[in-house]
CHARMM internal coordinates of N, CA and C (Angstrom, degrees):
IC EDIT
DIST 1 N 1 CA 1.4485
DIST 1 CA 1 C 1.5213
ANGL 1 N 1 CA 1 C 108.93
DIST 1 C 2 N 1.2288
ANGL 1 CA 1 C 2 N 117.51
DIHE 1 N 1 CA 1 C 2 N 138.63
DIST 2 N 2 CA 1.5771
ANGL 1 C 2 N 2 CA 125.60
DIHE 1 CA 1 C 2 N 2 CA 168.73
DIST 2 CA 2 C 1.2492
ANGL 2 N 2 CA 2 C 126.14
DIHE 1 C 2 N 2 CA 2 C -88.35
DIST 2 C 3 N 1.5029
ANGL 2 CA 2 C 3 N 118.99
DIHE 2 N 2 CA 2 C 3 N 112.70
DIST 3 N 3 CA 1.0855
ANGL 2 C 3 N 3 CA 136.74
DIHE 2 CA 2 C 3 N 3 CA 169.81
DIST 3 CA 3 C 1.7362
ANGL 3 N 3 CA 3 C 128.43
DIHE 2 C 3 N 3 CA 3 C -65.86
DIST 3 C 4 N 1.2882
ANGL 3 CA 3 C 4 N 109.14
DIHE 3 N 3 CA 3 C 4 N 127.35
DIST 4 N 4 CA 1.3671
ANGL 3 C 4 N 4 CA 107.58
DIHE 3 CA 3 C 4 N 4 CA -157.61
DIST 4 CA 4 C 1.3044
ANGL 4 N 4 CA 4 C 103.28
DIHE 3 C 4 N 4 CA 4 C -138.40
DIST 4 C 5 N 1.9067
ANGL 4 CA 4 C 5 N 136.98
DIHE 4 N 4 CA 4 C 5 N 142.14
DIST 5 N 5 CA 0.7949
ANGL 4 C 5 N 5 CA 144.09
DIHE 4 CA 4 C 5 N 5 CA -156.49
DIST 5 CA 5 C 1.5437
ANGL 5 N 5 CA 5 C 108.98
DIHE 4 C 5 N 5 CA 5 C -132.21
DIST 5 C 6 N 1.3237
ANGL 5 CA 5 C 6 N 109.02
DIHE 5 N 5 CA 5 C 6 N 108.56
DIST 6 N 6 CA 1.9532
ANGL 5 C 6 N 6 CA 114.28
DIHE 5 CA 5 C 6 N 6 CA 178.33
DIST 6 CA 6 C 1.5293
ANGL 6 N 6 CA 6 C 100.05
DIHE 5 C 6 N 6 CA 6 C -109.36
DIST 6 C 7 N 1.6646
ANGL 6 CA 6 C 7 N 93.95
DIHE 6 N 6 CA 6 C 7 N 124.92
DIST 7 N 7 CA 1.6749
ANGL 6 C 7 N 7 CA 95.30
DIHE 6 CA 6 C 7 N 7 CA 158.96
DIST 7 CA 7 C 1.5227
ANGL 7 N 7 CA 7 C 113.99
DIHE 6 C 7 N 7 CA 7 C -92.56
DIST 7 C 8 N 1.5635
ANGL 7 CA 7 C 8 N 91.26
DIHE 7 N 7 CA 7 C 8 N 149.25
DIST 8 N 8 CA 2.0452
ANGL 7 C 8 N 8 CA 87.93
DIHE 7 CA 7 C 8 N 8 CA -177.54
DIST 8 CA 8 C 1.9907
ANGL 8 N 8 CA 8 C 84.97
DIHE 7 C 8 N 8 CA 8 C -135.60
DIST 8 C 9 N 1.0750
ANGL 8 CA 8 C 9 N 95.87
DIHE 8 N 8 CA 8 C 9 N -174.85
DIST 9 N 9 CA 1.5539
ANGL 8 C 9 N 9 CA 118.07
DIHE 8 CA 8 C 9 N 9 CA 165.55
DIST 9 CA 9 C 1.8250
ANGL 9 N 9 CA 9 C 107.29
DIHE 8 C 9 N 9 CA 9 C -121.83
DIST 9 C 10 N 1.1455
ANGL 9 CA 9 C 10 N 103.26
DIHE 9 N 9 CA 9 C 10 N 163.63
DIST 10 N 10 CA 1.4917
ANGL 9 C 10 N 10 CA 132.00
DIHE 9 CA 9 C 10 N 10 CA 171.41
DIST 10 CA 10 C 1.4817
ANGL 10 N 10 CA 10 C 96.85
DIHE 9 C 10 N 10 CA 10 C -72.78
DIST 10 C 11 N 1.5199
ANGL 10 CA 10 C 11 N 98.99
DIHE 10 N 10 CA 10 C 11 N 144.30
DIST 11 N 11 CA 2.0022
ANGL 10 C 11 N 11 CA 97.71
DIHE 10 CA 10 C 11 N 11 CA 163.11
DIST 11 CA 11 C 1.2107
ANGL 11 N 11 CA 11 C 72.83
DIHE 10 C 11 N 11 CA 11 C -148.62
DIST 11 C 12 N 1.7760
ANGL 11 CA 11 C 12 N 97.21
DIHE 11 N 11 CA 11 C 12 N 173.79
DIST 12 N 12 CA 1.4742
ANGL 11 C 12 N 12 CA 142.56
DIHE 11 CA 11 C 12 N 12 CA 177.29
DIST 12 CA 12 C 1.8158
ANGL 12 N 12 CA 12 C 90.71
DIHE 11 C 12 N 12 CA 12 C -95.03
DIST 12 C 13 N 1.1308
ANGL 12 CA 12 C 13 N 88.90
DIHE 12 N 12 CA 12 C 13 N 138.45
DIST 13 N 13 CA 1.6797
ANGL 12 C 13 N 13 CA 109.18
DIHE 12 CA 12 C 13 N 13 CA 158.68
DIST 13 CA 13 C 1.9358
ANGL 13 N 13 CA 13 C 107.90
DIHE 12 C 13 N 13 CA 13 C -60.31
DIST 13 C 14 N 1.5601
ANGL 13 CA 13 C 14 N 92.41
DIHE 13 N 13 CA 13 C 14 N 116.67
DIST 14 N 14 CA 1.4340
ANGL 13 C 14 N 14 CA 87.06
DIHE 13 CA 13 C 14 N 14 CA -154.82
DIST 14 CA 14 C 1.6742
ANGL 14 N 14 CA 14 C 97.64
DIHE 13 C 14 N 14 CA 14 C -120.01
DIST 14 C 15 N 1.6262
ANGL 14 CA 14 C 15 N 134.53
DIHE 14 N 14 CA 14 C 15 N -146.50
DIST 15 N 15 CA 1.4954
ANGL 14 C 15 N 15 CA 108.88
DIHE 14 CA 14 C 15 N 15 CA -126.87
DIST 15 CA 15 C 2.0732
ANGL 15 N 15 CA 15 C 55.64
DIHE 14 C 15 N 15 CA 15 C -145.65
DIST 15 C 16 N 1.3782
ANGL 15 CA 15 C 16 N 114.68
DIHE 15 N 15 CA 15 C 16 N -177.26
DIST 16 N 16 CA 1.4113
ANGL 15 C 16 N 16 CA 96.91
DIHE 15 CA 15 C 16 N 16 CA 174.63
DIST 16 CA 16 C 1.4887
ANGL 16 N 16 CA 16 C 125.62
DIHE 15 C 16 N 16 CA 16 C -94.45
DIST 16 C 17 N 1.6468
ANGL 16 CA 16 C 17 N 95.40
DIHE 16 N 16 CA 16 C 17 N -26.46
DIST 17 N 17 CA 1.6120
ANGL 16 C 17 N 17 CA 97.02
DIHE 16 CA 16 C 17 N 17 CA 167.04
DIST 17 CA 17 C 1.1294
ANGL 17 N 17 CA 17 C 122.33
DIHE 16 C 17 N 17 CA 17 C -50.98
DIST 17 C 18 N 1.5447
ANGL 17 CA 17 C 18 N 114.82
DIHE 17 N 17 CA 17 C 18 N -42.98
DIST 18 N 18 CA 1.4090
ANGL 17 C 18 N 18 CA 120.57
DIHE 17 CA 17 C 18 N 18 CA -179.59
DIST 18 CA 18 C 2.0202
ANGL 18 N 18 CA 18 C 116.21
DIHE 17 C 18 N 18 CA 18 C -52.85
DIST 18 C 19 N 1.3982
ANGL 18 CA 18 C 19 N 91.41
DIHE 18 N 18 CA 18 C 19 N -34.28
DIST 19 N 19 CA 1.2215
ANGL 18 C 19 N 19 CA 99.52
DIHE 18 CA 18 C 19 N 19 CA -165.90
DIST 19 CA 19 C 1.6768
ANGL 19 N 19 CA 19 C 98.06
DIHE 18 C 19 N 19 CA 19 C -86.38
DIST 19 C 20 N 1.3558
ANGL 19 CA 19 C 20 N 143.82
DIHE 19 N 19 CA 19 C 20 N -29.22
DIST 20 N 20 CA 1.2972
ANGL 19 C 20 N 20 CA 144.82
DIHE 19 CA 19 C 20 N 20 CA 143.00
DIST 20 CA 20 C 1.0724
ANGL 20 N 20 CA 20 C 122.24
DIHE 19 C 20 N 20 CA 20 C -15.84
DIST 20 C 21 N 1.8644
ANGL 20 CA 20 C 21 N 96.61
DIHE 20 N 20 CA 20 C 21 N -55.11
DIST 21 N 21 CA 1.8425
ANGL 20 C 21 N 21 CA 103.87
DIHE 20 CA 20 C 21 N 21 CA 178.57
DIST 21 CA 21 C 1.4734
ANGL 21 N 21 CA 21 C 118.10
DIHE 20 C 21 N 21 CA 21 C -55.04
DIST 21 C 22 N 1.4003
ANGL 21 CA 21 C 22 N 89.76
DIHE 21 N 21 CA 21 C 22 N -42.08
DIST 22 N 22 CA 1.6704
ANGL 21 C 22 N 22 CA 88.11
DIHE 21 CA 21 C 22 N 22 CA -168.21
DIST 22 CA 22 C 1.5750
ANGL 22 N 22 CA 22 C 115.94
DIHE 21 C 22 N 22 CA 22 C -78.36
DIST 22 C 23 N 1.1329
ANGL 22 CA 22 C 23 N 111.24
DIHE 22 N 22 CA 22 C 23 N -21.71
DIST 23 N 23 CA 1.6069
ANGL 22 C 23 N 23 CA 127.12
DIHE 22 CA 22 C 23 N 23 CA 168.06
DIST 23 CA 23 C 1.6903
ANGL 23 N 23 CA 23 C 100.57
DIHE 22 C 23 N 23 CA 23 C -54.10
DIST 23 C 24 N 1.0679
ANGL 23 CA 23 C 24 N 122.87
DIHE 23 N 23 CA 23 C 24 N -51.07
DIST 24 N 24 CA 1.7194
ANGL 23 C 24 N 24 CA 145.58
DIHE 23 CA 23 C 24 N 24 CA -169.22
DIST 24 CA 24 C 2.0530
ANGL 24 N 24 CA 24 C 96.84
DIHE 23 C 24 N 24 CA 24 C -62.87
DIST 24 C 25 N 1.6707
ANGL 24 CA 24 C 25 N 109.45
DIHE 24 N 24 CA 24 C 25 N -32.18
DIST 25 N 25 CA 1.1585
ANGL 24 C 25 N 25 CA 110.74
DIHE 24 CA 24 C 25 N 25 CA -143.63
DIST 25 CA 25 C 1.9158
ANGL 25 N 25 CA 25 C 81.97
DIHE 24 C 25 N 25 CA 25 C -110.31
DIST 25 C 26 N 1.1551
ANGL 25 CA 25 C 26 N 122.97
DIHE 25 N 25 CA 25 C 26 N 23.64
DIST 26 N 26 CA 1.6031
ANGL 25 C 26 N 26 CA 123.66
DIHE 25 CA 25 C 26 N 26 CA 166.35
DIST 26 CA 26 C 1.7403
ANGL 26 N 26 CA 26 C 94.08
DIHE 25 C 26 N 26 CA 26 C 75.56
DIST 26 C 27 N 1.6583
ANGL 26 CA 26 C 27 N 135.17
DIHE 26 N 26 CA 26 C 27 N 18.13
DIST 27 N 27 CA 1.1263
ANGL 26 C 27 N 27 CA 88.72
DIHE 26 CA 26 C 27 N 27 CA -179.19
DIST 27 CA 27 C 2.4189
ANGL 27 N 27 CA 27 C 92.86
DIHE 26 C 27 N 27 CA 27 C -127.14
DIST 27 C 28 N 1.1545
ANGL 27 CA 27 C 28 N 123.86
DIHE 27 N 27 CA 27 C 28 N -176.33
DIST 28 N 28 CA 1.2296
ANGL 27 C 28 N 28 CA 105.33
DIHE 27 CA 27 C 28 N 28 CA -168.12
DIST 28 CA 28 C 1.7625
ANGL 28 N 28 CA 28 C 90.74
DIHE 27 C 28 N 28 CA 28 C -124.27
DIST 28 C 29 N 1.0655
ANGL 28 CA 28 C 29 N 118.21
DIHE 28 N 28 CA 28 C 29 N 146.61
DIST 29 N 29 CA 1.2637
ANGL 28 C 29 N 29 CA 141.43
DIHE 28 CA 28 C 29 N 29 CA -156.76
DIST 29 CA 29 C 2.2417
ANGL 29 N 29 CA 29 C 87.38
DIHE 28 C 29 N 29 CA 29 C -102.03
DIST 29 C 30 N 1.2114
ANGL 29 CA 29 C 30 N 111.28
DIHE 29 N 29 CA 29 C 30 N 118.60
DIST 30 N 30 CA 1.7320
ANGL 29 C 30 N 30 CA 122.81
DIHE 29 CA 29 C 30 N 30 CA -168.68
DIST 30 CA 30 C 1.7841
ANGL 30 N 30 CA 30 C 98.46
DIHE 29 C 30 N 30 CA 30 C -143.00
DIST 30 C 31 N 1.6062
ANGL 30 CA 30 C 31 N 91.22
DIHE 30 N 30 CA 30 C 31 N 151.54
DIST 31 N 31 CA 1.7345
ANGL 30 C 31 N 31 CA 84.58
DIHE 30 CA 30 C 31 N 31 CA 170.08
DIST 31 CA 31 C 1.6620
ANGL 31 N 31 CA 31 C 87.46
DIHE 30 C 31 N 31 CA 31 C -132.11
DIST 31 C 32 N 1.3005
ANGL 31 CA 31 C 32 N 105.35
DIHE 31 N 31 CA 31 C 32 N 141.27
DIST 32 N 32 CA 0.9559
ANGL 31 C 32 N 32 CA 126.16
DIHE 31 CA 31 C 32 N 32 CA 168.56
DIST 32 CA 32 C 1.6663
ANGL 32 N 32 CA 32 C 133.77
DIHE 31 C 32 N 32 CA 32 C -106.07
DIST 32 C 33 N 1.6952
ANGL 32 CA 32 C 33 N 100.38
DIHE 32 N 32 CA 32 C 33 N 106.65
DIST 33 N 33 CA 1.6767
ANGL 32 C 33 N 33 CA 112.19
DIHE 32 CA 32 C 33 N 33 CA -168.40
DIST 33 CA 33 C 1.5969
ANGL 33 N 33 CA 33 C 108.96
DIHE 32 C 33 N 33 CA 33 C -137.32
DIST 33 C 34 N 1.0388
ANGL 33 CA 33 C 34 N 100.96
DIHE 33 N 33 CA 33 C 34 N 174.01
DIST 34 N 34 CA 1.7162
ANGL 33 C 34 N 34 CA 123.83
DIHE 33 CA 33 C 34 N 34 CA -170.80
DIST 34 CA 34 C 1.6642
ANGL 34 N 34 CA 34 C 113.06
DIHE 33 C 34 N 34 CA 34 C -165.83
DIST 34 C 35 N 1.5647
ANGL 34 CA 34 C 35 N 100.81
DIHE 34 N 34 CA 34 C 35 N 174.33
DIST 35 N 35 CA 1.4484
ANGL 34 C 35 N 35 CA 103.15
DIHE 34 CA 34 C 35 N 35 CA 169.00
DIST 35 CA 35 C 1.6869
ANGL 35 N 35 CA 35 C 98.95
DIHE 34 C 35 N 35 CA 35 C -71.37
DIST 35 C 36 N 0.9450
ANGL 35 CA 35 C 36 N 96.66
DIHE 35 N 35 CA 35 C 36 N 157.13
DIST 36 N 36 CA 1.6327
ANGL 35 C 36 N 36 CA 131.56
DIHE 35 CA 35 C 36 N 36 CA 161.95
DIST 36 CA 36 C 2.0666
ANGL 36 N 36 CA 36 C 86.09
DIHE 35 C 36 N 36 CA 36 C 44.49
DIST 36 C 37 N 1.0307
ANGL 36 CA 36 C 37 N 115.58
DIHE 36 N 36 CA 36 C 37 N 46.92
DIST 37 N 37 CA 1.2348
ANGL 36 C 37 N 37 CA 129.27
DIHE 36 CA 36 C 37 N 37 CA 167.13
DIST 37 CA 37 C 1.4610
ANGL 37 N 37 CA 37 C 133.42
DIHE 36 C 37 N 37 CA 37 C -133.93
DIST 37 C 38 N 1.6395
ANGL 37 CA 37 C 38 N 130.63
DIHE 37 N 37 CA 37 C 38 N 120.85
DIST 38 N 38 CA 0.9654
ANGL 37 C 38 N 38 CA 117.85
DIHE 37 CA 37 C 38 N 38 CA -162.45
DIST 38 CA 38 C 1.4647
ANGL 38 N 38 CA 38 C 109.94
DIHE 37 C 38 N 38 CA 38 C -84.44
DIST 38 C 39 N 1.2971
ANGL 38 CA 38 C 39 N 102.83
DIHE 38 N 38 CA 38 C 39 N 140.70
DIST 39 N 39 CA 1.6040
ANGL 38 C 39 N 39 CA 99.48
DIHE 38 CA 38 C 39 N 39 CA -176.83
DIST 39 CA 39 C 1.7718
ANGL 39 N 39 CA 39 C 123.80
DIHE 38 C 39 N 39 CA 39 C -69.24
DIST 39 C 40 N 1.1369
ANGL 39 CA 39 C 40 N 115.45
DIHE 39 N 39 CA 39 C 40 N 148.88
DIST 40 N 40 CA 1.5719
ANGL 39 C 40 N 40 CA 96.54
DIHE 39 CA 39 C 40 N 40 CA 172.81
DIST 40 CA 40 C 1.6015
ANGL 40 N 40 CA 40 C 98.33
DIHE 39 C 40 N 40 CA 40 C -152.66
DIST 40 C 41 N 1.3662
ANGL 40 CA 40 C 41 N 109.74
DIHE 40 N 40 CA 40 C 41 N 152.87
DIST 41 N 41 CA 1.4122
ANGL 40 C 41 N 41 CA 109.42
DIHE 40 CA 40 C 41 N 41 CA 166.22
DIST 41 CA 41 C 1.2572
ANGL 41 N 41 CA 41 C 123.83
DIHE 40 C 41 N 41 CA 41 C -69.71
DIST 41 C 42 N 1.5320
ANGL 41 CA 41 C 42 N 106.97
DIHE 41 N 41 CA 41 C 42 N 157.70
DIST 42 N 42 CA 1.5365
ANGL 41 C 42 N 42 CA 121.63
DIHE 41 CA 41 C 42 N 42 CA 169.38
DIST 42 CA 42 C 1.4202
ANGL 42 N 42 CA 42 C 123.46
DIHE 41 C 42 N 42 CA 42 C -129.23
DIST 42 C 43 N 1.2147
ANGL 42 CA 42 C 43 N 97.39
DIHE 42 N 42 CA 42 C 43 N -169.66
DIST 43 N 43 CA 1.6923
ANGL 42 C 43 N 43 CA 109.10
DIHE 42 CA 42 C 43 N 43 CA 161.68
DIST 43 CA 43 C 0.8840
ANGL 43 N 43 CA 43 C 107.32
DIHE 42 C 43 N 43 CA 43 C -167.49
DIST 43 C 44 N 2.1590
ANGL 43 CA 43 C 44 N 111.82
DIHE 43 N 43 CA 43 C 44 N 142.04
DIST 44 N 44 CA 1.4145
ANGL 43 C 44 N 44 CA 105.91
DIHE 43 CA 43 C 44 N 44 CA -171.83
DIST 44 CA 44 C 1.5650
ANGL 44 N 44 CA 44 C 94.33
DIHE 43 C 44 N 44 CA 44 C -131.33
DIST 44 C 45 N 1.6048
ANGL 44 CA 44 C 45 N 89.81
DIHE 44 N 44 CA 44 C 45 N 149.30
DIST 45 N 45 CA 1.4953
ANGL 44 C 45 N 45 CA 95.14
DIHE 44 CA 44 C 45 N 45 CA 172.46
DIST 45 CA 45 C 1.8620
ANGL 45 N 45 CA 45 C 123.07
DIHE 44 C 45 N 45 CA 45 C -59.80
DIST 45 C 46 N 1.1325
ANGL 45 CA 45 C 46 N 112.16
DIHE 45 N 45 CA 45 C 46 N 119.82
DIST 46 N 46 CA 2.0425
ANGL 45 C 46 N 46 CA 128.16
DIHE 45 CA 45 C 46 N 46 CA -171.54
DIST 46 CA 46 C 1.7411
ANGL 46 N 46 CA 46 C 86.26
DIHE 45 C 46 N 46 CA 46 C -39.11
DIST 46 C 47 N 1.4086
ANGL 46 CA 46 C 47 N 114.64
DIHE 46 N 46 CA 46 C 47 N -72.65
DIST 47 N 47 CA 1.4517
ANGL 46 C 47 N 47 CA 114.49
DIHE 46 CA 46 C 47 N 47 CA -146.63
DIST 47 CA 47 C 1.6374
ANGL 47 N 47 CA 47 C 119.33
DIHE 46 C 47 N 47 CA 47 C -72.52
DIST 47 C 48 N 1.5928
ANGL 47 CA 47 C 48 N 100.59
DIHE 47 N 47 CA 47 C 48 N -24.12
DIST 48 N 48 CA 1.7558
ANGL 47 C 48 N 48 CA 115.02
DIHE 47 CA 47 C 48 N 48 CA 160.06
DIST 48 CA 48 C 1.3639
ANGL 48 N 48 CA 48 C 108.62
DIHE 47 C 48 N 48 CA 48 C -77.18
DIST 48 C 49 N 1.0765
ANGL 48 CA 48 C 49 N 139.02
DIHE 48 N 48 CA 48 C 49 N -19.99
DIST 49 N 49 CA 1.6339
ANGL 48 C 49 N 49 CA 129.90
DIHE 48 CA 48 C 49 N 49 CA -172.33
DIST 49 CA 49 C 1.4886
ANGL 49 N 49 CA 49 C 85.44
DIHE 48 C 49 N 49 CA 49 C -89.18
DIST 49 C 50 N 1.4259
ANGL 49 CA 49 C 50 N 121.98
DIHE 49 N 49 CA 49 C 50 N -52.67
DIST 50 N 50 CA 1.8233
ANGL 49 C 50 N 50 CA 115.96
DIHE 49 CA 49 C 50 N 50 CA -170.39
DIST 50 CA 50 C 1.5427
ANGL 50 N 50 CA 50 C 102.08
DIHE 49 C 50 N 50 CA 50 C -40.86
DIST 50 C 51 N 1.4605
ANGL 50 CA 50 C 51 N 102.64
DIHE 50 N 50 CA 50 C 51 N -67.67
DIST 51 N 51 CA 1.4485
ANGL 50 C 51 N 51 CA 122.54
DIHE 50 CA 50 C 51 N 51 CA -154.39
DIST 51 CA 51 C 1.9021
ANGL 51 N 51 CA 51 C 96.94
DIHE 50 C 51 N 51 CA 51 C -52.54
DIST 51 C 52 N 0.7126
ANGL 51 CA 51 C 52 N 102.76
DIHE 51 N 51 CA 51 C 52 N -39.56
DIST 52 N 52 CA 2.1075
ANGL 51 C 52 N 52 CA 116.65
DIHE 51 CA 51 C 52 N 52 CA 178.94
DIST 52 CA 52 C 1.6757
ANGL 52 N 52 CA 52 C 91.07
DIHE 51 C 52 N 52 CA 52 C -51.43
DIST 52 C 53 N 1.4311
ANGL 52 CA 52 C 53 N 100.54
DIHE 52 N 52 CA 52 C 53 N -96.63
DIST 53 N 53 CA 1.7149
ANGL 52 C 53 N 53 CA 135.07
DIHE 52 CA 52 C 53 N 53 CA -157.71
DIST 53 CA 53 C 1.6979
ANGL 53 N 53 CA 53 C 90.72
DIHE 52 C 53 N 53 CA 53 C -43.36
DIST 53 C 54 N 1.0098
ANGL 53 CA 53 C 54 N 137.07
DIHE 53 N 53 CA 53 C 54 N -16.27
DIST 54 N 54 CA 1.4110
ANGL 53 C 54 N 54 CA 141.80
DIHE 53 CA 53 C 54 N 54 CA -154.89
DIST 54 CA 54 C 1.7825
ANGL 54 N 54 CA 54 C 105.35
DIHE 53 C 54 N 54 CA 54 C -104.73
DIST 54 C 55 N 1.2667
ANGL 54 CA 54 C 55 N 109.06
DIHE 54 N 54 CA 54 C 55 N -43.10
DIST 55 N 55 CA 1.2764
ANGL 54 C 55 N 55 CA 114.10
DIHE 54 CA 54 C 55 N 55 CA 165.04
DIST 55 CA 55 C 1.7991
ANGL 55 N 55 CA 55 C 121.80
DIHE 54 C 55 N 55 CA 55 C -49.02
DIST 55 C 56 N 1.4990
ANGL 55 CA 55 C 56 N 86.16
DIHE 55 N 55 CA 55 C 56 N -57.01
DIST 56 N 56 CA 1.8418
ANGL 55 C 56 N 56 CA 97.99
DIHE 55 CA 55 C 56 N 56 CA 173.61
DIST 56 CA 56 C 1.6011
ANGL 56 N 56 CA 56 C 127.67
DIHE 55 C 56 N 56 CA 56 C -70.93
DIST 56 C 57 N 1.1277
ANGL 56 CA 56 C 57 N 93.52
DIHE 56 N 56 CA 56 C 57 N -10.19
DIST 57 N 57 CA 1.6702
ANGL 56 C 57 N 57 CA 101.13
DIHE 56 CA 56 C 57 N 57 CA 174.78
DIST 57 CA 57 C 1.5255
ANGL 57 N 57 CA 57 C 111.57
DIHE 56 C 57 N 57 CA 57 C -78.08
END
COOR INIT
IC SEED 1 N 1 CA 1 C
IC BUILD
């Protein structure tokens, strides 16, 4: 299996416009969870998530 590495940032739980903006601003608004993992929001860059998700397709 291939191992693959996405950088994101941290966000605040945000309002939806806010979250529009950032949709507007190339990046996609994700929450990130698991077992025995606390969930937290993100955001990932549009053209690195393409360039990723695009390989595996």
């Amino acid at each position: 299996m291939k191992e693959v590495t996405l950088d994101v940032e941290s966000r605040k739980l945000e309002s939806k416009g806010i979250l529009s903006d950032l949709r507007k601003g190339g990046k996609i608004p994700a929450v990130f969870y698991g077992k025995n993992i606390k969930s937290e929001s993100i955001s990932v860059d549009l053209k690195t998530f393409d360039s990723i998700i695009f390989v595996f397709c």
